[in-house]
C-alpha positions in Angstrom: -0.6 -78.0 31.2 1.3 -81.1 33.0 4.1 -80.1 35.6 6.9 -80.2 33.1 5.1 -77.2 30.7 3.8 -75.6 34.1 5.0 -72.2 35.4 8.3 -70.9 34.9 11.1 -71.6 38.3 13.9 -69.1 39.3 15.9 -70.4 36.6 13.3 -70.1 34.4 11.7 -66.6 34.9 11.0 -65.8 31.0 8.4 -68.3 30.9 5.0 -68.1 32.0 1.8 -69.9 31.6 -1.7 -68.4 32.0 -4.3 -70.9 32.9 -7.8 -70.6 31.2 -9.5 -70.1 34.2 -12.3 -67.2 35.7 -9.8 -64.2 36.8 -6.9 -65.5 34.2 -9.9 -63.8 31.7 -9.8 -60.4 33.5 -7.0 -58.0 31.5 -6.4 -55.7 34.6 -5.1 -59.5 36.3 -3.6 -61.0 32.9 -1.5 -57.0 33.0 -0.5 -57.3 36.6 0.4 -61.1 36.1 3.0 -59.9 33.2 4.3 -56.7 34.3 4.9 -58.9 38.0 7.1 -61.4 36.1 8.7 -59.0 33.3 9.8 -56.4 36.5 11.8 -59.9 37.8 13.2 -59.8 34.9 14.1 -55.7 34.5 18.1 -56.9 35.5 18.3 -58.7 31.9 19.2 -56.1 29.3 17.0 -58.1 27.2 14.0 -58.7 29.0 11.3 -61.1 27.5 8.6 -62.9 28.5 7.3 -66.4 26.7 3.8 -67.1 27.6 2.4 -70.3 26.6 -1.7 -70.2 26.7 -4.9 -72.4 25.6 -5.6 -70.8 22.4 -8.7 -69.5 21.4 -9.3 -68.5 25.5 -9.9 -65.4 27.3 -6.0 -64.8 27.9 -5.0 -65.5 24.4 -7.4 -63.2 23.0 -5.6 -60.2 25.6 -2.4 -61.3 24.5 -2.9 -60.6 20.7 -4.1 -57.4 21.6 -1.7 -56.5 23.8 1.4 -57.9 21.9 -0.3 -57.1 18.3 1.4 -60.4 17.0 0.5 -63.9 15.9 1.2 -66.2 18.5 3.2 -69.8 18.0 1.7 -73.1 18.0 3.6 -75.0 20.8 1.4 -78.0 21.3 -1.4 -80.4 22.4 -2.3 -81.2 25.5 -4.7 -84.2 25.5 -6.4 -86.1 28.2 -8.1 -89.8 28.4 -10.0 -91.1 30.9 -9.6 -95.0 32.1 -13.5 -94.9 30.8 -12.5 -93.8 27.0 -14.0 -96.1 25.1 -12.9 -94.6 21.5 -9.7 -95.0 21.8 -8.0 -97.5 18.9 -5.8 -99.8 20.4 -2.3 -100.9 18.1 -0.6 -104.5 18.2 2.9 -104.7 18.5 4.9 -105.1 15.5 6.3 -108.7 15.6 9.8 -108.9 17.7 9.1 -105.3 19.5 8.0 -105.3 23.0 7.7 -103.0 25.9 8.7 -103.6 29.6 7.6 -101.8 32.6 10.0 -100.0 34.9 13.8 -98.6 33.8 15.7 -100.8 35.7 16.6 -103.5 32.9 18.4 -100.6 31.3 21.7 -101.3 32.6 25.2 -100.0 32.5 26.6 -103.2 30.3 23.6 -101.2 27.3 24.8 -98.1 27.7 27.4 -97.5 24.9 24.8 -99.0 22.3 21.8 -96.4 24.0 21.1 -92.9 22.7 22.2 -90.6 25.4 18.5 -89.1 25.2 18.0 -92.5 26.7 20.8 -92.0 29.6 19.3 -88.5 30.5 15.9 -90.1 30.7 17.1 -92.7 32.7 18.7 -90.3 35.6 16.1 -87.6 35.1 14.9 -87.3 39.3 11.0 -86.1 37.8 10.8 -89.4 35.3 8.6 -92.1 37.6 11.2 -95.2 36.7 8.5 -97.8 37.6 5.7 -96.4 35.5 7.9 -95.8 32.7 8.6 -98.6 29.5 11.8 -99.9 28.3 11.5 -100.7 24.3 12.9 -104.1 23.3 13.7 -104.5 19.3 14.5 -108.5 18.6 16.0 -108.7 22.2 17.7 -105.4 22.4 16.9 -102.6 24.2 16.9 -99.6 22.2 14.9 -97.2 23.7 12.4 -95.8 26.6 9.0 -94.1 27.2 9.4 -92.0 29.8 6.5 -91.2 32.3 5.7 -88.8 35.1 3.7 -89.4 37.8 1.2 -86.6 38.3 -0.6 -87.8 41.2 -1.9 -91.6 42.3 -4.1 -91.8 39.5 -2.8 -89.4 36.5 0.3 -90.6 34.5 1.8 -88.3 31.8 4.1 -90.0 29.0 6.8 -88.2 27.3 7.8 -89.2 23.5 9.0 -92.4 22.9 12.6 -92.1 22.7 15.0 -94.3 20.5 18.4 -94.3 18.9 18.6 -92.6 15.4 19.6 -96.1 13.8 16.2 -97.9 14.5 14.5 -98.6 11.5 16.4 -95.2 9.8 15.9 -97.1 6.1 12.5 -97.4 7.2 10.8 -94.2 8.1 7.1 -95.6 8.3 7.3 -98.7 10.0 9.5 -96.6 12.7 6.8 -94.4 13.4 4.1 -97.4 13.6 6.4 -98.8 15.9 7.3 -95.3 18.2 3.1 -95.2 17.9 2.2 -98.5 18.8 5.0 -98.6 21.6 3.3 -95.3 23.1 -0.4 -96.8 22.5 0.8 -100.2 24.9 1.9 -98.1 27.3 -1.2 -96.4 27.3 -2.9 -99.3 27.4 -1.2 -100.8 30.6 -2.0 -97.2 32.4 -5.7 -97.1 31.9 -6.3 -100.6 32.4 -5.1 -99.5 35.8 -7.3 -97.1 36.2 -4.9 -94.1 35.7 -6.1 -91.0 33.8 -3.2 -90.1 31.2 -2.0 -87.0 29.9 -0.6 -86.8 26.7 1.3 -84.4 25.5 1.7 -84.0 21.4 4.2 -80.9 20.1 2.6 -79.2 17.4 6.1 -79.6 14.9 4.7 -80.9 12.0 5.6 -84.8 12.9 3.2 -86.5 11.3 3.2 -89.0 14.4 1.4 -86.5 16.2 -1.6 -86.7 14.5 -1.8 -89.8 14.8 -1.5 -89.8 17.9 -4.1 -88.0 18.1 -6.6 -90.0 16.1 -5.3 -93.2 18.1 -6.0 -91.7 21.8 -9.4 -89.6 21.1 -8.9 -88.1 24.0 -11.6 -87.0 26.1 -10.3 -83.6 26.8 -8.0 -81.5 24.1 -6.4 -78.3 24.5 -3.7 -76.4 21.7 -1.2 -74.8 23.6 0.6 -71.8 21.6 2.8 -68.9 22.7 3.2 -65.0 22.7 6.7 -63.2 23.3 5.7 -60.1 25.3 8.3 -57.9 25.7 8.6 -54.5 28.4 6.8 -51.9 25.8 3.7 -54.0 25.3 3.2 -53.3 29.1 3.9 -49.9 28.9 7.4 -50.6 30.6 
């Protein structure tokens, strides 16, 4: 997973993630690994742990046996190489646009912005000059935020807009939200960046096409167990 859906910080204890990786496979380490992090947390009355895993691995295959349950899909996590030649690439919907860098969004926009937009924009992990500002006939109305993984791997967040952009228009918004993330794709790769994308498994029919659009080279479903003290034997 990217560094935003990485391993949990202090103010974050409850969530974990176990990488599909040679000793992540062993129980005996997935055990210790939990009852480690659970025991940080044996001062909260109500002590629970959300671990987020590649399903169909080693680790998710303890989990269910440990926890007994069905876990919850969470996401995918896809990756495309600046070589991907499968991808589909999108035009622009006439009078839309995207600009690179945050800095045209200025404080004269900001009672017309959503304040997802506002967060974005003074979020210290968002990389302001690989991110996109989305113009709509001359206005801005929105933002697709990026993080800057290392010098050559980019990972973009949704595209984010106000509620009012094309609201009587459901289906040429998402063609638009789609088409806006696919350009600023585009701009990465032709770069030579790799991108991570990152798709949450909610049902949003955008999703899947995002999915068929990219074609990424690498794909993973992320899904999650709650473990809680007396599947450890705590």
């Amino acid at each position: 997973m990217t560094e935003r859906y990485g391993a949990a910080t202090e103010s974050d204890l409850n969530s974990l993630v176990l990488p599909a990786r040679a000793r992540a496979g062993d129980r005996d380490d997935v055990i210790a690994t939990l009852t480690a992090r659970m025991q940080l947390l044996a001062e909260n009355s109500s002590a629970e742990l959300f671990v987020h895993v590649a399903e169909g691995s080693a680790p998710e295959q303890i989990l269910a046996e440990l926890t007994g349950t069905i876990s919850a899909a969470m996401g995918w996590e896809g990756t495309v190489f600046p070589t991907n030649t499968r991808r589909r690439r999108l035009t622009l919907p006439a009078g839309v646009r995207v600009t690179r860098g945050l800095g045209e969004i200025l404080p004269v926009d900001s009672h017309d912005l959503d304040p997802r937009v506002l967060a974005t924009v003074h979020d210290p992990q968002i990389a302001a000059a690989d991110s996109f500002v989305l113009h709509v006939d001359d206005r801005v109305r929105g933002c697709i935020p990026a993080l800057r993984l290392n010098p050559t791997t980019v990972s973009f967040r949704a595209v984010i807009h106000d509620k009012a952009l094309l609201a009587d228009d459901l289906r040429r918004r998402s063609f638009l939200r789609l088409a806006a993330w696919s350009t600023a794709c585009d701009i990465h790769l032709a770069e030579g960046a790799t991108i991570i994308t990152w798709m949450p498994d909610d049902g949003d029919p955008i999703n899947d096409f995002k999915l068929q659009v990219a074609a990424p080279d690498w794909l993973v479903h992320w899904v999650t167990y709650r473990v809680l003290p007396h599947h450890l034997g705590l």
